[in-house]
C-alpha positions in Angstrom: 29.8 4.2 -7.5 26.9 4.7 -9.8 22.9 4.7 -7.7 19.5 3.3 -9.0 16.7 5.1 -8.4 13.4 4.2 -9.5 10.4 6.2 -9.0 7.0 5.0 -8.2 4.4 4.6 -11.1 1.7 4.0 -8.5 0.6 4.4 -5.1 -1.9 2.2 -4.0 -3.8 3.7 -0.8 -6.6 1.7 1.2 -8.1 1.8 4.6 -8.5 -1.2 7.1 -10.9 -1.9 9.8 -8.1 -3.5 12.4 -4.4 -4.7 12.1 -5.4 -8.0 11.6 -6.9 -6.9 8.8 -4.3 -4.9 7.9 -2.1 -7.6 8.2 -4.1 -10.0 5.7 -4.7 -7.4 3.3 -0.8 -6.8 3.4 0.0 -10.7 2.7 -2.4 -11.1 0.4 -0.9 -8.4 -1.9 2.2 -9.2 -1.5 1.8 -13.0 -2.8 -0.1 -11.6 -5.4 2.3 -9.1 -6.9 5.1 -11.8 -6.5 2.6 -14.2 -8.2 2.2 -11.3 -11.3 6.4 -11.2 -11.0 7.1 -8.0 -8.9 10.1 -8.3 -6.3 9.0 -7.1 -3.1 12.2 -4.1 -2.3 11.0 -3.5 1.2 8.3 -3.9 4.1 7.7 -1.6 6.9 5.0 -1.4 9.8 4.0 -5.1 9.8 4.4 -5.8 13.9 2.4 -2.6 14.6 -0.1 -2.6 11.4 -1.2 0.8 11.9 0.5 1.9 8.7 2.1 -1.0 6.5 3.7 0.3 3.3 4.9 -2.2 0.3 7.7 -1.0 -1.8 7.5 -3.2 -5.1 9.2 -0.5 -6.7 7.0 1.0 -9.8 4.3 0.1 -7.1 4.0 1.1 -3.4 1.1 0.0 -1.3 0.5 2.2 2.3 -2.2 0.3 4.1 -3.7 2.4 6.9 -6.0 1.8 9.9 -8.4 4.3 8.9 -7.6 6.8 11.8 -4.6 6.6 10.9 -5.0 7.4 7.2 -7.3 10.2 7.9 -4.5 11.6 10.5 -1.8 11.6 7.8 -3.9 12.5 4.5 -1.1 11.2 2.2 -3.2 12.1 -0.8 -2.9 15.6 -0.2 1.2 15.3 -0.8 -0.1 14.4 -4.4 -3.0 16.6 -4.9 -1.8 17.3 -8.5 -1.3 13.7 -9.2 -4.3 11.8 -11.3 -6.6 9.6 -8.7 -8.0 6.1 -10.1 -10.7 5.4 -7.5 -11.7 1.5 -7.2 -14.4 1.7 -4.0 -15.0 -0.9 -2.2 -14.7 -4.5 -3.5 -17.7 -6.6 -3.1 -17.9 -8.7 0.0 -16.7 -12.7 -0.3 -19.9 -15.0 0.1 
């Protein structure tokens, strides 16, 4: 039996306010990378929205509570790895 693996491109790593913002931020990525044609491989931490993380497979999305992301650095585990920083996107009128 032959195995797959594919190895993340990109991580994509943001910070929430709440869960229910969490929560939105996590739907609303995921209908748009289906909409751009990425499969969606796995979802974990929805109920609980502390830490969501969206496997689309070249891309992975972690979506912290900000606590939560400052309690596990992630971006430390990649220190060596090149950053591409966005900030924050301007708020919707």
């Amino acid at each position: 039996m032959s195995r797959v693996f594919l190895i993340a491109d990109y991580f994509v790593i943001c910070s929430c306010d709440s869960s229910v913002q969490a929560k939105s931020v996590a739907l609303e990525i995921e209908e748009e990378l289906e909409n751009l044609g990425f499969c969606l491989l796995g979802k974990e931490g929805i109920e609980a929205a502390s830490w969501i993380l969206l496997d689309f497979g070249s891309v992975v999305v972690h979506i912290f509570r900000e606590e939560v992301r400052k309690f596990y650095d992630i971006e430390n585990l990649w220190g060596d790895a090149r950053s591409i920083s966005w900030g924050r996107a301007p708020k919707r009128k």
